[in-house]
DOGUKE-384292 format. One record per residue: x, y, z of N, C-alpha, C in turn. Coordinates in pm, whole numbers, padded with zeros to 5 digits, always signed. Layout:
% residues N
XYZXYZXYZ ...
***
This chain:
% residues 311
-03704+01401-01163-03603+01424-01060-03467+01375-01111 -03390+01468-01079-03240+01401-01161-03213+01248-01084 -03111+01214-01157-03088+01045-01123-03026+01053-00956 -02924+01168-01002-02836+01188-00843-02893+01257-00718 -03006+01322-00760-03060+01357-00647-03160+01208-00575 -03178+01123-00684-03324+01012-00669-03197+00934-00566 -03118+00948-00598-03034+00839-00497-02994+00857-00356 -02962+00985-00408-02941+01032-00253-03060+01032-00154 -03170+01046-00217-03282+01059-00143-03313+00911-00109 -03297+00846-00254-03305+00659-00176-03222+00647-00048 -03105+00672-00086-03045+00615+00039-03046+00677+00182 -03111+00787+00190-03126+00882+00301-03220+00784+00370 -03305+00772+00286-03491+00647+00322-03392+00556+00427 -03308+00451+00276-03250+00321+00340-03205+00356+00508 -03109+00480+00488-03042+00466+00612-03148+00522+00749 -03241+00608+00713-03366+00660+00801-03455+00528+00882 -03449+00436+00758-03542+00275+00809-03456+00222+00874 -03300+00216+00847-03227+00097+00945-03210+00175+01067 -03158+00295+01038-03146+00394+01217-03297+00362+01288 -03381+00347+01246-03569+00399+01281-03614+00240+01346 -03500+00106+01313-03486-00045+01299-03426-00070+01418 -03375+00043+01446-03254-00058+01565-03282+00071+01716 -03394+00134+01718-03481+00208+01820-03498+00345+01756 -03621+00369+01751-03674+00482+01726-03782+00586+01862 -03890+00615+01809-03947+00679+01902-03902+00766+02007 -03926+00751+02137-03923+00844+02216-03757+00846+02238 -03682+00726+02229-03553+00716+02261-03446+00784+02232 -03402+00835+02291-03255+00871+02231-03216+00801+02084 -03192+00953+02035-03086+00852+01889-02971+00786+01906 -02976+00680+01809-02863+00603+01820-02780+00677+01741 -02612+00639+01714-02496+00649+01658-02546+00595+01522 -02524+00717+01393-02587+00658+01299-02433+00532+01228 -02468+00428+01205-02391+00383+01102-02239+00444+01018 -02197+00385+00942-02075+00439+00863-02173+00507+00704 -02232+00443+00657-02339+00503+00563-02358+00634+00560 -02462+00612+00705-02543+00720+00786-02477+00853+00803 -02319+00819+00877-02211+00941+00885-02190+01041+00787 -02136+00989+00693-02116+00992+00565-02227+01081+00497 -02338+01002+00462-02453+01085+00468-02511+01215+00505 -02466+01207+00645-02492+01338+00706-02380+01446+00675 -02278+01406+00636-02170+01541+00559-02142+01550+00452 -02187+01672+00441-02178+01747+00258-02030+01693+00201 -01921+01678+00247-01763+01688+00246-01768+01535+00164 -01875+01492+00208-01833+01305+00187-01989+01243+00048 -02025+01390+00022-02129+01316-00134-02083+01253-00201 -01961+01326-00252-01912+01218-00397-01860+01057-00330 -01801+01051-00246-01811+00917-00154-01913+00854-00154 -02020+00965-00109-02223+00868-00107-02215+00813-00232 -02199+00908-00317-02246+00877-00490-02169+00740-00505 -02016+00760-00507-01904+00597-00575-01950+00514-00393 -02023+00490-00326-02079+00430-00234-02173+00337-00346 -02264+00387-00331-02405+00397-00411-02369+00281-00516 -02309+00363-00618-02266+00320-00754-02175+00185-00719 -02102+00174-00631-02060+00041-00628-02078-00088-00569 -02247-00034-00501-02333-00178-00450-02256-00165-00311 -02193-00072-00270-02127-00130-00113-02221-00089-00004 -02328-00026+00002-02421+00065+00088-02433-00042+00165 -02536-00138+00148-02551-00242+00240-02415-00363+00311 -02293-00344+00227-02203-00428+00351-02149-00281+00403 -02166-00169+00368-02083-00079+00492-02195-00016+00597 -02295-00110+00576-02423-00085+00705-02420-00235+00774 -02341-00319+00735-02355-00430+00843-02308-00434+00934 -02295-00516+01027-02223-00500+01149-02091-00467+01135 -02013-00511+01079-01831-00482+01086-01759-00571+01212 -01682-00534+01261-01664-00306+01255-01582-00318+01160 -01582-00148+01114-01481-00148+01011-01465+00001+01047 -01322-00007+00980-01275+00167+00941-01240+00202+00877 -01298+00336+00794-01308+00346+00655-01182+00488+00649 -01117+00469+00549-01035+00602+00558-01160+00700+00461 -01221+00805+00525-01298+00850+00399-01262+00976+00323 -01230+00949+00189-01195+01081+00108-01304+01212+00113 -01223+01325+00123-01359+01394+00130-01359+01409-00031 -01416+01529-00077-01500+01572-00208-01362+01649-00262 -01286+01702-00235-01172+01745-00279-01107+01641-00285 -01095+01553-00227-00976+01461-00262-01031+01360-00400 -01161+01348-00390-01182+01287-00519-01189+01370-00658 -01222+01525-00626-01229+01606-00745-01026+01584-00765 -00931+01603-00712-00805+01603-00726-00771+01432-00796 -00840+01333-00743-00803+01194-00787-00857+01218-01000 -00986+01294-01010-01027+01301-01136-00911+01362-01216 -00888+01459-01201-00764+01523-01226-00662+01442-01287 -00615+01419-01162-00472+01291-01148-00498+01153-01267 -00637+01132-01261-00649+01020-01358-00729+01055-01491 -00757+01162-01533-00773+01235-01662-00932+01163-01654 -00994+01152-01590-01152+01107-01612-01260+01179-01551 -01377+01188-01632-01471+01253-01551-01525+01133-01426 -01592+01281-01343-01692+01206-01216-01787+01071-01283 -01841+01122-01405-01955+00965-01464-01874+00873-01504 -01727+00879-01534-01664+00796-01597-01629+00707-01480 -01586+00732-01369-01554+00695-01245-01653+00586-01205 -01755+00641-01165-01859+00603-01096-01916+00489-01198 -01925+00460-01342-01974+00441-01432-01834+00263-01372 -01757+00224-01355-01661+00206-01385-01653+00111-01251 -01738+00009-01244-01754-00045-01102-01653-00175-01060 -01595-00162-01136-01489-00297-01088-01401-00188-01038 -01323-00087-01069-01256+00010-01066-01274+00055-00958 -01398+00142-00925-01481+00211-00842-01460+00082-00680 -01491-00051-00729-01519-00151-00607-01397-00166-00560 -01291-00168-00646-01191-00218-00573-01075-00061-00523 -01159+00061-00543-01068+00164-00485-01164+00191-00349 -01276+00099-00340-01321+00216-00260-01317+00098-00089 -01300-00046-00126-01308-00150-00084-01147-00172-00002 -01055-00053-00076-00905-00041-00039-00922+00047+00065 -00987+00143+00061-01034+00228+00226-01115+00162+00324 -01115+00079+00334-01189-00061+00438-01141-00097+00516 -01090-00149+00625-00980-00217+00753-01105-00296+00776 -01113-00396+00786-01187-00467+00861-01171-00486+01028 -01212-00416+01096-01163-00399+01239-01159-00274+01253 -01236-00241+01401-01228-00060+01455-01084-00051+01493 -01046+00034+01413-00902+00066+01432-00906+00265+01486 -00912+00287+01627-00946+00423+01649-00775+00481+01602 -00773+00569+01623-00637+00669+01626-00514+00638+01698 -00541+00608+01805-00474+00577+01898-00373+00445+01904 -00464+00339+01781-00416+00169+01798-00370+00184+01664 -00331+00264+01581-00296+00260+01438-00143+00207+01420 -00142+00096+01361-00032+00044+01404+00109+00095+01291 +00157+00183+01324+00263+00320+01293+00335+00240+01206 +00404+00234+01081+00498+00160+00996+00490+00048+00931 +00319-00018+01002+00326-00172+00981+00250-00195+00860 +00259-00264+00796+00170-00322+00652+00042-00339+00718 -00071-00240+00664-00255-00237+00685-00287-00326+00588 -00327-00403+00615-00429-00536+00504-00550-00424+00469 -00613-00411+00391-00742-00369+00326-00874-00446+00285 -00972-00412+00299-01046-00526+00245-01080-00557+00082 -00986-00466+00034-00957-00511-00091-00822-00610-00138 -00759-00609-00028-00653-00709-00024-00540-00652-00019 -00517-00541-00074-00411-00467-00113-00324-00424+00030 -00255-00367+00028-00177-00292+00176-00162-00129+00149 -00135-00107+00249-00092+00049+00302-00013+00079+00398 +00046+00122+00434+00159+00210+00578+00040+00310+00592 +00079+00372+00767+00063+00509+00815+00167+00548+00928 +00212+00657+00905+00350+00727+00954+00295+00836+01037 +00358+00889+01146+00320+00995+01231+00345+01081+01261 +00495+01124+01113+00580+01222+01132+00528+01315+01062 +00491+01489+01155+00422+01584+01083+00254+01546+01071 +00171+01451+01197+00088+01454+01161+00046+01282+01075 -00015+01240+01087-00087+01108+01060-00095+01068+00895 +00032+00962+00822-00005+01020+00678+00041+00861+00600 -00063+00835+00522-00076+00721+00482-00009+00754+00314 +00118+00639+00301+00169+00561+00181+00093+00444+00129 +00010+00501+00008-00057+00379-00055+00000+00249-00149 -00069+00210-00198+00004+00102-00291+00155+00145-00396 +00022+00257-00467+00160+00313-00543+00230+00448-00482 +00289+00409-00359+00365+00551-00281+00345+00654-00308 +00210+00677-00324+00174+00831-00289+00078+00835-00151 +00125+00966-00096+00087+01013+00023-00071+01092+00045 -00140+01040+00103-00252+01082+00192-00217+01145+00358 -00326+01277+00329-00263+01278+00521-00443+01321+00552 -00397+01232+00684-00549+01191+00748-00580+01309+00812 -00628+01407+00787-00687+01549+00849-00807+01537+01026 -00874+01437+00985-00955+01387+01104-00953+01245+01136 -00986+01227+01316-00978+01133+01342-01089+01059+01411 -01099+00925+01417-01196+00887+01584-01345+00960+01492 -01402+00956+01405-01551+01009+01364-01635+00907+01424 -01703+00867+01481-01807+00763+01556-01883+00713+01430 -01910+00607+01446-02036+00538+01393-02043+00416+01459 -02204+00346+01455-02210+00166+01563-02148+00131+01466 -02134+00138+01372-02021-00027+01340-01895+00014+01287 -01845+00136+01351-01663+00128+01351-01650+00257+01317 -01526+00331+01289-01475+00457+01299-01473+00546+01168 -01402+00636+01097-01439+00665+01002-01305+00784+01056 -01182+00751+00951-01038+00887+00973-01119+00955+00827 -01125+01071+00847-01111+01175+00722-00953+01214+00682 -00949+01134+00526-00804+01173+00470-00857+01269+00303 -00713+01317+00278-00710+01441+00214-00697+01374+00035 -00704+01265+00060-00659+01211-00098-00685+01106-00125 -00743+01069-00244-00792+00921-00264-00702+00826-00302 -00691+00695-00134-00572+00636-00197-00563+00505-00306 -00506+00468-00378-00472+00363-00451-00388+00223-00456 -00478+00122-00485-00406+00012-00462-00250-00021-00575 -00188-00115-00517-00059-00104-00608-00132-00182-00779 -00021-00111-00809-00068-00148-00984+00053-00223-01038 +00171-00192-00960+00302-00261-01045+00349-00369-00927 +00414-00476-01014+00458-00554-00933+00641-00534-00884 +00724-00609-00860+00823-00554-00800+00947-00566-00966 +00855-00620-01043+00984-00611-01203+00928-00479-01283 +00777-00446-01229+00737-00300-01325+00775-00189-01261 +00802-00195-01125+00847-00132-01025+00958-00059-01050 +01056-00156-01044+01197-00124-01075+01232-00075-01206 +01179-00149-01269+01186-00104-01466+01166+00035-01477 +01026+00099-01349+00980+00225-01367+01125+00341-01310 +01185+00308-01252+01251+00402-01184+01409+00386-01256 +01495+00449-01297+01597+00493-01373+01706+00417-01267 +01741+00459-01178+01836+00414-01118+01852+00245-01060 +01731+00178-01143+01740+00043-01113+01777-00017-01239 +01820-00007-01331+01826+00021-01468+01938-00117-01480 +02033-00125-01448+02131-00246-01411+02096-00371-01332 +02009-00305-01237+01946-00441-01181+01814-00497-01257 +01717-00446-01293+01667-00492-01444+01717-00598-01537 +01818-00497-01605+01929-00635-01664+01941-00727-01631 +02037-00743-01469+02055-00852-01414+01906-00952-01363 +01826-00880-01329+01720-00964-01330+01668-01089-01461 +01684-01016-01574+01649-01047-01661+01741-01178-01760 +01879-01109-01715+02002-01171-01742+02017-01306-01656 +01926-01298-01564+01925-01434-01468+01810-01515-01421 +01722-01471-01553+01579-01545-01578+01516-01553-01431 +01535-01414-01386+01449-01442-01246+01334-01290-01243 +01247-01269-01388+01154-01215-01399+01034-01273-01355 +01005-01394-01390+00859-01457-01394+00845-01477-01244 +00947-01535-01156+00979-01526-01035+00925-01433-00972 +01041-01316-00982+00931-01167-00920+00836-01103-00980 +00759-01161-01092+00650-01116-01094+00580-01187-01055 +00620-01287-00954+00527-01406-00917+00419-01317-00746 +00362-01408-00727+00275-01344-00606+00309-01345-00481 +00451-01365-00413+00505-01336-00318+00419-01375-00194 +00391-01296-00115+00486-01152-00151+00659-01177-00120 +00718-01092-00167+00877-01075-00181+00957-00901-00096 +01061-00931-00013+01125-00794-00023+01246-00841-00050 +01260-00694-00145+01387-00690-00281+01449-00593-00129 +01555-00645-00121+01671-00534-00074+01776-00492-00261 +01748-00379-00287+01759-00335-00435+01861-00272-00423 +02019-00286-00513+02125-00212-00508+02087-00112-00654 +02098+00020-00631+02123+00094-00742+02213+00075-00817 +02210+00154-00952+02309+00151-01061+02490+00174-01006 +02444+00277-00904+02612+00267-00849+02660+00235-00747 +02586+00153-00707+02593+00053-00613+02659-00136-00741 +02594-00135-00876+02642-00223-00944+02759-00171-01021 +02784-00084-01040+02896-00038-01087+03033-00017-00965 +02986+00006-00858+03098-00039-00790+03155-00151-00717 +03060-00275-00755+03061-00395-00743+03128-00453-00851 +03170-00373-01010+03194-00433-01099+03366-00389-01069 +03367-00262-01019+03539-00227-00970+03575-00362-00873 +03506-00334-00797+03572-00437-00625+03566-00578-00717 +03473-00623-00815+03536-00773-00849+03616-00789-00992 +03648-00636-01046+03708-00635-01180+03693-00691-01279 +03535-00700-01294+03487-00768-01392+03409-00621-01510 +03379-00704-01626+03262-00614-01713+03104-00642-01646 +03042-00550-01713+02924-00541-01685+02915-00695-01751 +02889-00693-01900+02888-00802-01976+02899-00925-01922 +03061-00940-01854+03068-01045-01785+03002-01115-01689 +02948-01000-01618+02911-01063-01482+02719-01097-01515 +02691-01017-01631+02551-01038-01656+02544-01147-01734 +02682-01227-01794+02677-01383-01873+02724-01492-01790 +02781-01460-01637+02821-01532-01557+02677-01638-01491 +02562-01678-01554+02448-01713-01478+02415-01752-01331 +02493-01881-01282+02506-01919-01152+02562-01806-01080 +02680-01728-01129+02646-01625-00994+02545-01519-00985 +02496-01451-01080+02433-01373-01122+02298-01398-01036 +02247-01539-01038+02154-01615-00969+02174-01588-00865 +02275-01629-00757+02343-01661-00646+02267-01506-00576 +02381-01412-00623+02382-01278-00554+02253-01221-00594 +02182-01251-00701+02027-01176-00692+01958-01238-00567 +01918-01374-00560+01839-01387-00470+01868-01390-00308 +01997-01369-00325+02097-01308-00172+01996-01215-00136 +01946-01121-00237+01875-00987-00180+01723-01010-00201 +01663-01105-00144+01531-01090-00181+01492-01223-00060 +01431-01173+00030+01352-01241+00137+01203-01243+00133 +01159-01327+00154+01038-01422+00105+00948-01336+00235 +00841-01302+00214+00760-01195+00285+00785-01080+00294 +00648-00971+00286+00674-00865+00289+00715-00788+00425 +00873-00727+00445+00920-00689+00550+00922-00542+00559 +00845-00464+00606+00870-00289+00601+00957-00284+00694 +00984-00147+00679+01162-00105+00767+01075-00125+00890 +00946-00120+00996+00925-00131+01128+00908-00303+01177 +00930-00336+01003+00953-00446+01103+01063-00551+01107 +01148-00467+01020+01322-00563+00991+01344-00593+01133 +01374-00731+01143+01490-00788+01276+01607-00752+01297 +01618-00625+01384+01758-00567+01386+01844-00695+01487 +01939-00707+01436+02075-00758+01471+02008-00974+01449 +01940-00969+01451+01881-01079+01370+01988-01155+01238 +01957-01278+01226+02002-01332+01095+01897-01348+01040 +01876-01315+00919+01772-01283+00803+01803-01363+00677 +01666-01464+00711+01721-01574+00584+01688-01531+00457 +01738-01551+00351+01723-01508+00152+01655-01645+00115 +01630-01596-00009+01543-01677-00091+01679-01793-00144 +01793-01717-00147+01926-01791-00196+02013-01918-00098 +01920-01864+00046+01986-01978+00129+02053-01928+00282 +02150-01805+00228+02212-01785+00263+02162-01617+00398 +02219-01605+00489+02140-01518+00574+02246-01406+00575 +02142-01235+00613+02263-01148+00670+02209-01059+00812 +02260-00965+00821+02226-00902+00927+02189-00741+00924 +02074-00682+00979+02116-00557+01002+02082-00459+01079 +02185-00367+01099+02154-00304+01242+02097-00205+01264 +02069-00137+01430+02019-00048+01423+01995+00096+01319 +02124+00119+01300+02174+00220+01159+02079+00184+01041 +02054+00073+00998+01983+00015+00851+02135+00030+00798 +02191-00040+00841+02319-00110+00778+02306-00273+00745 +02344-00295+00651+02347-00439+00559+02472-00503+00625 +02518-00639+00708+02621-00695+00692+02594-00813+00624 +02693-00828+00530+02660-00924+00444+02745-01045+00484 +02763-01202+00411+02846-01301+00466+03003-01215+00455 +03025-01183+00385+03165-01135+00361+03241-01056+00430 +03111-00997+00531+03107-00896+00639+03131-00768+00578 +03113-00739+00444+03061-00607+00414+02945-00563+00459 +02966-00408+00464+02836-00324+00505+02736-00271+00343 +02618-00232+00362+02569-00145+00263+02468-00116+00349 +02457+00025+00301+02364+00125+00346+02191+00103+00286 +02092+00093+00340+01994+00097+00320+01939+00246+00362 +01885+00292+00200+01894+00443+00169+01744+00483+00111 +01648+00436+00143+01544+00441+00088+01453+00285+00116 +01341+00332+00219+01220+00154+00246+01124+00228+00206 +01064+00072+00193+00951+00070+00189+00838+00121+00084 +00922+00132-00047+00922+00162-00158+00764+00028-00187 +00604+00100-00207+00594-00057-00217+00515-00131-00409 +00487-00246-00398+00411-00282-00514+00374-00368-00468 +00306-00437-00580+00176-00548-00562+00189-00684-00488 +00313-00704-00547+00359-00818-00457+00437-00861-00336 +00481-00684-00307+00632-00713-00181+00648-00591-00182 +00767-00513-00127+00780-00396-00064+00978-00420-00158 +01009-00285-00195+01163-00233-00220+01230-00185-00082 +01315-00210-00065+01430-00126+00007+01557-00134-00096 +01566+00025-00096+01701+00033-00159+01838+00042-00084 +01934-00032-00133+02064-00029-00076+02190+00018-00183 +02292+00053-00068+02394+00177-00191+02526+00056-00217 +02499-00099-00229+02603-00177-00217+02561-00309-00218 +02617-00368-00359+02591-00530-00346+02633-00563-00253 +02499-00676-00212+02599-00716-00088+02585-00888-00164 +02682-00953-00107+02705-01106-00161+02673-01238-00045 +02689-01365-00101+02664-01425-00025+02830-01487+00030 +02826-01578+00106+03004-01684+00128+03011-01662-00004 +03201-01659+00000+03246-01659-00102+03226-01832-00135 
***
């Protein structure tokens, strides 16, 4: 008998004895399990299979509750794709396998209805996620790519089960591989680096970077008429105004304190308003033009304008 059929058939048994465990006979069937669900739809095998393969069968049959985002079979044939590996390589691959599949976990029945819209999802892999409701129900994973949850509310006794369209991923970069990755942070890099405050943000936070782009530092270098050079050998300020922009916990745009004073890692606090406008001590504005950007340790928001601390 092939290996993948012997399993499936094991675990059909497993889940047949625990449903057959908790009333059988003449009774009405019970609500099978999250396993059990799963089980019963063709859409969700390759799920059974990296189930199986990663020892989780028996904690996603315990009590919970839990709610599983579950990929169907397209979304994992598209994840193979995306990550240049075969199905055995995957499955074969159980630290990998445990901790992607352990990231679709909520610990807590979370139905449709209580999904808490913008806010950082803890995982039971530790990692986080957003879900947004514009166009339909659609989850930003670690590394900001988009899942959209196609079904909702699936029953099982120990918690719910959303069907989403894509297998999501925990973050892989922290908030200095982050920025390094993307072109238009390219000056703030420098300055990071220029102000020995790498080891820092690659530290475990979590951290949110309010992040000025490249021309956002270039027009900071007009308004104080300095060189690039200069201001990246100036250390104490360089220090000063980096950690102006970086508040200690991870803050997504649903949950910034509008009109609030918002303390920095530097000391010093700013404000911002309904708009996602920046007032800074100086009482300059900058535009916040891009949240919620996220990584491993903290969440990006980009802004189009240093903002500073008291002169």
């Amino acid at each position: 008998m092939p290996k993948r059929q012997f399993l499936k058939l094991s675990l059909a048994a497993t889940a047949t004895a625990a449903l057959a465990a908790c009333g059988g006979g003449d009774d009405a069937p019970s609500t099978p399990d999250i396993v059990g669900v799963a089980l019963s739809d063709p859409q969700f095998s390759i799920l059974v299979e990296a189930v199986v393969a990663a020892g989780l069968v028996e904690t996603l049959k315990s009590a919970g509750p839990f709610t599983v985002f579950a990929p169907t079979n397209n979304a994992f044939a598209a994840l193979l794709t995306e990550l240049g590996i075969t199905k055995a390589a995957l499955l074969a691959d159980k630290p990998l396998l445990t901790a992607v599949l352990t990231y679709h976990v909520v610990p807590a029945k979370v139905p449709a209805a209580s999904v808490p819209v913008g806010k950082a999802i803890t995982s039971v892999q530790g990692g986080v996620f957003k879900i947004e409701s514009t166009g339909g129900l659609k989850i930003t994973d670690g590394r900001n790519r988009v899942a959209n949850i196609t079904a909702t509310d699936v029953a099982a006794s120990n918690g719910v089960i959303h069907v989403i369209d894509k297998v999501i991923l925990p973050a892989n970069k922290d908030i200095v591989a982050t920025a390094q990755s993307l072109p238009d942070f390219s000056i703030l890099v420098e300055a990071v680096v220029a102000a020995g405050l790498v080891s820092t943000l690659q530290g475990t936070g979590p951290f949110t970077v309010f992040a000025p782009t490249n021309a956002a530092f270039a027009a900071l270098l007009g308004e104080l008429g300095v060189s690039k050079e200069a201001l990246l050998a100036n250390k104490p300020l360089l220090t000063k105004v980096l950690t102006y922009h970086v508040v200690s916990g991870r803050v997504l745009k649903a949950d910034v304190p509008v009109g609030a004073a918002i303390p920095t890692v530097q000391g010093e606090t700013f404000t911002v308003n309904a708009s996602l406008k920046i007032t800074d001590r100086r009482g300059r504005q900058a535009g916040i033009v891009a949240t919620d950007v996220f990584t491993s340790n903290g969440v990006i928001h980009v802004i189009d304008k240093v903002i500073l601390p008291a002169a």
